[in-house]
KEKE-3310 file (N, C-alpha, C; in steps of 0.2 Angstrom, whole numbers, plus 5000, padded with zeros to 4 digits):
npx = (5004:5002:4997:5000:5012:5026:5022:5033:5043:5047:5055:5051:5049:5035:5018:5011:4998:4996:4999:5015:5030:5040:5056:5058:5047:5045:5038:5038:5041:5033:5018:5019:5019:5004:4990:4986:4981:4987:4986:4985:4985:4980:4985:4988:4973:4967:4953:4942:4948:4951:4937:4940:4952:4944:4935:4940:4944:4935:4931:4942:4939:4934:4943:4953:4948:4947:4963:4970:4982:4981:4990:4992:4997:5003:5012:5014:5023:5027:5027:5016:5005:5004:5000:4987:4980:4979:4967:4950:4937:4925:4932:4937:4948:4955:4956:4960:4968:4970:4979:4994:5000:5011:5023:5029:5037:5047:5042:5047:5041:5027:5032:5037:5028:5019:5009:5008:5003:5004:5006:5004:5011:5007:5000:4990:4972:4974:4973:4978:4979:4986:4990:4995:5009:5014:5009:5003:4983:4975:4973:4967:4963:4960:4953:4960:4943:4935:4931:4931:4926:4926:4921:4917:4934:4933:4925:4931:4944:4936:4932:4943:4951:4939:4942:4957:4955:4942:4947:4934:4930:4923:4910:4903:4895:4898:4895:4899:4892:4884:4883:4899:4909:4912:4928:4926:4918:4904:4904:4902:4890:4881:4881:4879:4865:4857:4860:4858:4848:4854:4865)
npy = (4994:5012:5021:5037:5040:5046:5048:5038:5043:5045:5047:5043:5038:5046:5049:5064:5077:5082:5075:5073:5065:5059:5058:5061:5061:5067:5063:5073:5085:5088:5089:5098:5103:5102:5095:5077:5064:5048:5034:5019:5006:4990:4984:4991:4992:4984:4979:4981:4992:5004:5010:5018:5023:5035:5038:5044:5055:5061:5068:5077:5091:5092:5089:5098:5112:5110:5108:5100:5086:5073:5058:5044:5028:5015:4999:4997:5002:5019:5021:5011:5017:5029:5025:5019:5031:5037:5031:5030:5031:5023:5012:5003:5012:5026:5039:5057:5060:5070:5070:5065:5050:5036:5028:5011:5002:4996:4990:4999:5005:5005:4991:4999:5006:4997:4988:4977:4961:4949:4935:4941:4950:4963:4978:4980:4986:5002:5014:5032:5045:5060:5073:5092:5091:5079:5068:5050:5052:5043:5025:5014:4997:4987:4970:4963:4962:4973:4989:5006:5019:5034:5045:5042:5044:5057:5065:5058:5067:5080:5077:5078:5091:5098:5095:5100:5114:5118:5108:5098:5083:5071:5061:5045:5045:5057:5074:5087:5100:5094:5091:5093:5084:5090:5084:5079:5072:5080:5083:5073:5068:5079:5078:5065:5065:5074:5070:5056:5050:5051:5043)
npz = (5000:4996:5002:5009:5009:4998:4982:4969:4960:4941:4926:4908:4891:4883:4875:4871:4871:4861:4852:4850:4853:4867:4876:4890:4897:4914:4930:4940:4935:4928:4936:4943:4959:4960:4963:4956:4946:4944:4931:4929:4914:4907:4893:4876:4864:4867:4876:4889:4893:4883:4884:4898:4895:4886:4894:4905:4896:4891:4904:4906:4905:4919:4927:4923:4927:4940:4942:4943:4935:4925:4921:4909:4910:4903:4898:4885:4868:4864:4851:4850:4859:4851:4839:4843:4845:4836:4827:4825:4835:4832:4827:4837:4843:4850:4848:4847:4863:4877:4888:4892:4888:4896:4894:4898:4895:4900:4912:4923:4930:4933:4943:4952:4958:4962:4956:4946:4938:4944:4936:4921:4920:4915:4918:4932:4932:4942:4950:4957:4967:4970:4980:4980:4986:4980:4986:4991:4991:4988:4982:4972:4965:4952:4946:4930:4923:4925:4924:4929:4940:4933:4939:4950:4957:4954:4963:4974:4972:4975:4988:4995:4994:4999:5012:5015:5015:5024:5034:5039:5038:5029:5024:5019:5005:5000:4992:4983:4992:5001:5018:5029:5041:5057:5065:5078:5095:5095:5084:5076:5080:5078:5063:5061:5065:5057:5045:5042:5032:5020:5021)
capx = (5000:5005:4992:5000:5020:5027:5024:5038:5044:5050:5056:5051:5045:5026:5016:5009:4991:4997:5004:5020:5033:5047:5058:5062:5044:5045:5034:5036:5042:5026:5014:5025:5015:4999:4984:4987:4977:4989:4980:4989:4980:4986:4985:4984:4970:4963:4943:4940:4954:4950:4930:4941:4954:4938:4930:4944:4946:4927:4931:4947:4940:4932:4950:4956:4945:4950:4969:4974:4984:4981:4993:4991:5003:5004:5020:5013:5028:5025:5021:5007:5002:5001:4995:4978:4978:4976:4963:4945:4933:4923:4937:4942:4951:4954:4960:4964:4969:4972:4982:4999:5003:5018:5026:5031:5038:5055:5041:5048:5034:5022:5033:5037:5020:5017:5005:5011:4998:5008:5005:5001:5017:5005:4998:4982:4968:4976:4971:4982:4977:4992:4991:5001:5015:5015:5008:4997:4979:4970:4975:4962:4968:4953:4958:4957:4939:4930:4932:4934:4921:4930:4916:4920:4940:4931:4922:4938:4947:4933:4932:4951:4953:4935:4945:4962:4952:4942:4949:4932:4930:4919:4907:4902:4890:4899:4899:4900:4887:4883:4887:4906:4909:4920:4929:4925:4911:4899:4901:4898:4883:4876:4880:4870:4856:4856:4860:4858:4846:4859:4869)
capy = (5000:5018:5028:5043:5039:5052:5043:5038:5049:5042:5048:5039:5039:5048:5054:5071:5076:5086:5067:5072:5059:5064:5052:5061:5066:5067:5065:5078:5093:5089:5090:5105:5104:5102:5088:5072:5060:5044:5028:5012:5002:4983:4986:4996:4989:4978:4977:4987:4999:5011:5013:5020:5031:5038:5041:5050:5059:5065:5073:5081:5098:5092:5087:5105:5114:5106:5111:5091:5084:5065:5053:5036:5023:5006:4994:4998:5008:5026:5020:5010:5021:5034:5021:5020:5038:5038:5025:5030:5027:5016:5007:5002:5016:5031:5045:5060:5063:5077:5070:5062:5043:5036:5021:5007:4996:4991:4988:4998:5010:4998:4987:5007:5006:4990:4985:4973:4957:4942:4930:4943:4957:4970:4983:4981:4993:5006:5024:5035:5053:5063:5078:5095:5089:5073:5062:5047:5052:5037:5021:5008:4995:4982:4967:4966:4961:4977:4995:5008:5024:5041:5050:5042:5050:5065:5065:5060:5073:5088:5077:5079:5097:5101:5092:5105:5119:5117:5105:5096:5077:5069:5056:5041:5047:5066:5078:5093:5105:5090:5093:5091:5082:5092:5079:5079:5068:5083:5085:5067:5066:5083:5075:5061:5067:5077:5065:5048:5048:5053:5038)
capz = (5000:4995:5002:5012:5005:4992:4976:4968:4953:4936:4919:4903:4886:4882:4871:4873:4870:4853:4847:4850:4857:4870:4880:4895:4902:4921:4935:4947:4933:4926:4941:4949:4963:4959:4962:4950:4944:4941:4930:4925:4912:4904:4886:4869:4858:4871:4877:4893:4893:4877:4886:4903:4894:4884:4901:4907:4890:4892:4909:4906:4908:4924:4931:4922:4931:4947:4943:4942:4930:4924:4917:4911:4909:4901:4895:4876:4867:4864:4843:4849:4860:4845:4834:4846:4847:4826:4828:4825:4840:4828:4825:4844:4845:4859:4844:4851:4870:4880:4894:4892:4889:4896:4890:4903:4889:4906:4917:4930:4934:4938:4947:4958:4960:4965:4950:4941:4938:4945:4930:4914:4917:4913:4925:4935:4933:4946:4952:4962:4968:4973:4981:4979:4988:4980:4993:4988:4996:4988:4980:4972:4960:4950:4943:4924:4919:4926:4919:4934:4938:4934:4941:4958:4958:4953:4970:4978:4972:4979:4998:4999:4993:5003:5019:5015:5014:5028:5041:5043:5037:5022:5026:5016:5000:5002:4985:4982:4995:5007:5024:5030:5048:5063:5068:5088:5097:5097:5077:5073:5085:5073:5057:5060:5068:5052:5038:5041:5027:5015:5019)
cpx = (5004:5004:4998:5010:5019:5027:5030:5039:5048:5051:5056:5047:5037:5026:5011:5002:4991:5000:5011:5027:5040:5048:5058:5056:5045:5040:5031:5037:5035:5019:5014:5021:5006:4995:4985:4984:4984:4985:4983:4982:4984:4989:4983:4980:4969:4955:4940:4945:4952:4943:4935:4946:4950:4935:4935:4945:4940:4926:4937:4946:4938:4938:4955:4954:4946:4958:4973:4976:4984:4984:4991:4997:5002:5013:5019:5023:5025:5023:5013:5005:4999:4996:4987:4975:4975:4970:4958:4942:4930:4925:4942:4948:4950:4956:4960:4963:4971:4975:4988:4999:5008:5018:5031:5035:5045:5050:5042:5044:5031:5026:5035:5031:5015:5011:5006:5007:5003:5010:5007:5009:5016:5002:4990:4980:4970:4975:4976:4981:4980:4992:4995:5009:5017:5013:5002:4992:4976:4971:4969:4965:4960:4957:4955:4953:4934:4935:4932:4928:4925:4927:4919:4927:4940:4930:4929:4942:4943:4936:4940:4954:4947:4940:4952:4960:4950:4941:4943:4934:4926:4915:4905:4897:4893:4899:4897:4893:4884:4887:4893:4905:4915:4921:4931:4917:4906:4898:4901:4891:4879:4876:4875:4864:4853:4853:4860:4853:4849:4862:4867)
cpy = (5006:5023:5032:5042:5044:5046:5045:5040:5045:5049:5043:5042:5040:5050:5061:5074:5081:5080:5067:5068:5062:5058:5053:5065:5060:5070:5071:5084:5092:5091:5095:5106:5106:5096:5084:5067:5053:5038:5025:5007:4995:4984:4989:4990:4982:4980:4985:4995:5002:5015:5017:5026:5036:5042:5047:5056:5063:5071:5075:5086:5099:5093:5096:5111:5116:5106:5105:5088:5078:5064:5049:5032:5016:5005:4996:5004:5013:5026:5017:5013:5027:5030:5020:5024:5039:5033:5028:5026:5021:5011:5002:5005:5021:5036:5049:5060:5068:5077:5065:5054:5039:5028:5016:5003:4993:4989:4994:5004:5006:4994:4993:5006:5000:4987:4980:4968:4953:4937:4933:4948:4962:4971:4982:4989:4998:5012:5025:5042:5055:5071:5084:5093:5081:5066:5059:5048:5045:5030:5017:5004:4986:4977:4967:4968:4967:4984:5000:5016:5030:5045:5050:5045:5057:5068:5064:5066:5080:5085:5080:5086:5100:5101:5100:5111:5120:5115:5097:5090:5074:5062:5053:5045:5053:5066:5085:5096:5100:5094:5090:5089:5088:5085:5078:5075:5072:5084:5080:5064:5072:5081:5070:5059:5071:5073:5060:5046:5048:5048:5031)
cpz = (5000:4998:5009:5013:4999:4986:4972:4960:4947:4931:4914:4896:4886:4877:4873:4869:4861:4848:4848:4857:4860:4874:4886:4899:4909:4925:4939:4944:4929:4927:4942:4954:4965:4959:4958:4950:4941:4937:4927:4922:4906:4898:4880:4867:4861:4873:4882:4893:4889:4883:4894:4900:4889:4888:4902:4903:4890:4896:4910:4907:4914:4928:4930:4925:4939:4948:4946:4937:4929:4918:4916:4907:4907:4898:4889:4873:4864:4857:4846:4851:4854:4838:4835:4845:4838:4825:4829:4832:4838:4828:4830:4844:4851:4855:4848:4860:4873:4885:4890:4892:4890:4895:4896:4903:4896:4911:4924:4933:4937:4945:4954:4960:4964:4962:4946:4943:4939:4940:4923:4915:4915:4918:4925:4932:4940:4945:4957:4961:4973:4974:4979:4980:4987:4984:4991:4993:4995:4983:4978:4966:4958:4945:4936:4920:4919:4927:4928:4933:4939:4937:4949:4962:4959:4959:4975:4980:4977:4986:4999:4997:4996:5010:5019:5017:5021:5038:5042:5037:5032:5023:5021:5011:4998:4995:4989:4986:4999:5013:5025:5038:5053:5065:5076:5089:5095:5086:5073:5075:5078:5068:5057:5062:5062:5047:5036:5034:5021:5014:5017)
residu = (UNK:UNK:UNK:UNK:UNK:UNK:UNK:UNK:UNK:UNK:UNK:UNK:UNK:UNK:UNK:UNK:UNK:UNK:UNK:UNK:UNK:UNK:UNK:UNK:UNK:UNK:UNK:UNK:UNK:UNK:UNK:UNK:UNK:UNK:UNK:UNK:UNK:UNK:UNK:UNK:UNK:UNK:UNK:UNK:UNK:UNK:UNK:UNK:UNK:UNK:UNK:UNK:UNK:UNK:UNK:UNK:UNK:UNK:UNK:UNK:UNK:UNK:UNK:UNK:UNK:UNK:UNK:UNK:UNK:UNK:UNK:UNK:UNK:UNK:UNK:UNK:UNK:UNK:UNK:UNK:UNK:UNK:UNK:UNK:UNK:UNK:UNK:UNK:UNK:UNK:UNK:UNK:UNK:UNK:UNK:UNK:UNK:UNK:UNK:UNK:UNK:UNK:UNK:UNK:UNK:UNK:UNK:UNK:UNK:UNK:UNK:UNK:UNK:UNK:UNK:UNK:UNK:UNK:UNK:UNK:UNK:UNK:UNK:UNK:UNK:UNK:UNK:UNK:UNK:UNK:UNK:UNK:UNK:UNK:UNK:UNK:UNK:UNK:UNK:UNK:UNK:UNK:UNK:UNK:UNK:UNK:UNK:UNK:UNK:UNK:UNK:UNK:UNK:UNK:UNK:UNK:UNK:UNK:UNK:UNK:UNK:UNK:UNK:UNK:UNK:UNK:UNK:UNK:UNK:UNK:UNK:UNK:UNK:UNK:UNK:UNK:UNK:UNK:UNK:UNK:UNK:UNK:UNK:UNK:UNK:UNK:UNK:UNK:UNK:UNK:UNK:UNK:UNK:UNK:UNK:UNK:UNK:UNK:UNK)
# end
């Protein structure tokens, strides 16, 4: 487990949302201190995977917004990934992206990560939301046959920028204009004498 460890910073080959290919992107000069969205996915031009970087691709502006930048990462090398990116949706493709695709092809991100499928050598379905300061908030990791809900990091994202902001706490169902917890006996007792319906 990663969660509240500085995640671990690499340099490798990507593709960049304009299609162009560069060897030496890095991690942490590309974050600069800013919220991030990490997501490891098995392979190009496989099943589930294109419908999950589509999702993300959808609510790009949602995460831009939000002033978080999302990568995603497979073993593919940085042609195929561009080969996908040229790929009609029709056509089980993912054409254009707006967020960076980094190339894994040594492995050794994932296995930094501690994703790596024991049997296949490709990367679990893994999420990772790193704070400004680089600190993993939230880890979840799905094994390969089920697709992952962007909508739900999105949520993540607010509870833990609501929490920085104000101190107080995020209770189970929380978005955006629900109520926040104090976290002392007397402000768990008023939450849910409040909002038990909610949960």
């Amino acid at each position: 487990m990663l969660v509240t460890k500085v995640a671990p910073n690499f340099t490798a080959p990507a593709v960049l949302k304009d299609g162009t290919i560069i060897d030496n992107f890095n991690l942490y000069e590309y974050i600069s201190n800013r919220y991030a969205v990490i997501f490891f996915w098995p392979m190009d031009f496989t099943f589930v995977c294109p419908s999950e970087i589509i999702s993300f691709n959808k609510r790009y502006v949602e995460f831009k917004q939000r002033d978080v930048k999302v990568i995603g990462i497979s073993i593919d090398s940085v042609f195929t990934h561009n080969a996908w990116r040229s790929t009609s949706i029709n056509n089980g493709g993912i054409f254009n992206i707006n967020y960076p695709m980094i190339s894994d092809i040594k492995r050794d991100i994932i296995k930094s990560y501690k994703v790596e499928h024991p049997e296949l050598g490709v990367a679990l379905r893994a999420t990772f939301i790193l704070d400004k300061d680089s600190i993993i908030r939230h880890q979840s990791i799905n094994d390969l046959p089920v697709g992952r809900n962007i909508d739900e990091i999105i949520r993540l994202i607010d509870a833990f920028k609501c929490h920085e902001i104000n101190g107080q706490v995020c209770p189970a169902q929380w978005q955006i204009g629900k109520d926040t917890i104090k976290p002392t006996k007397d402000g768990i007792a008023t939450y849910l004498s409040n909002n038990t319906n909610d949960l």
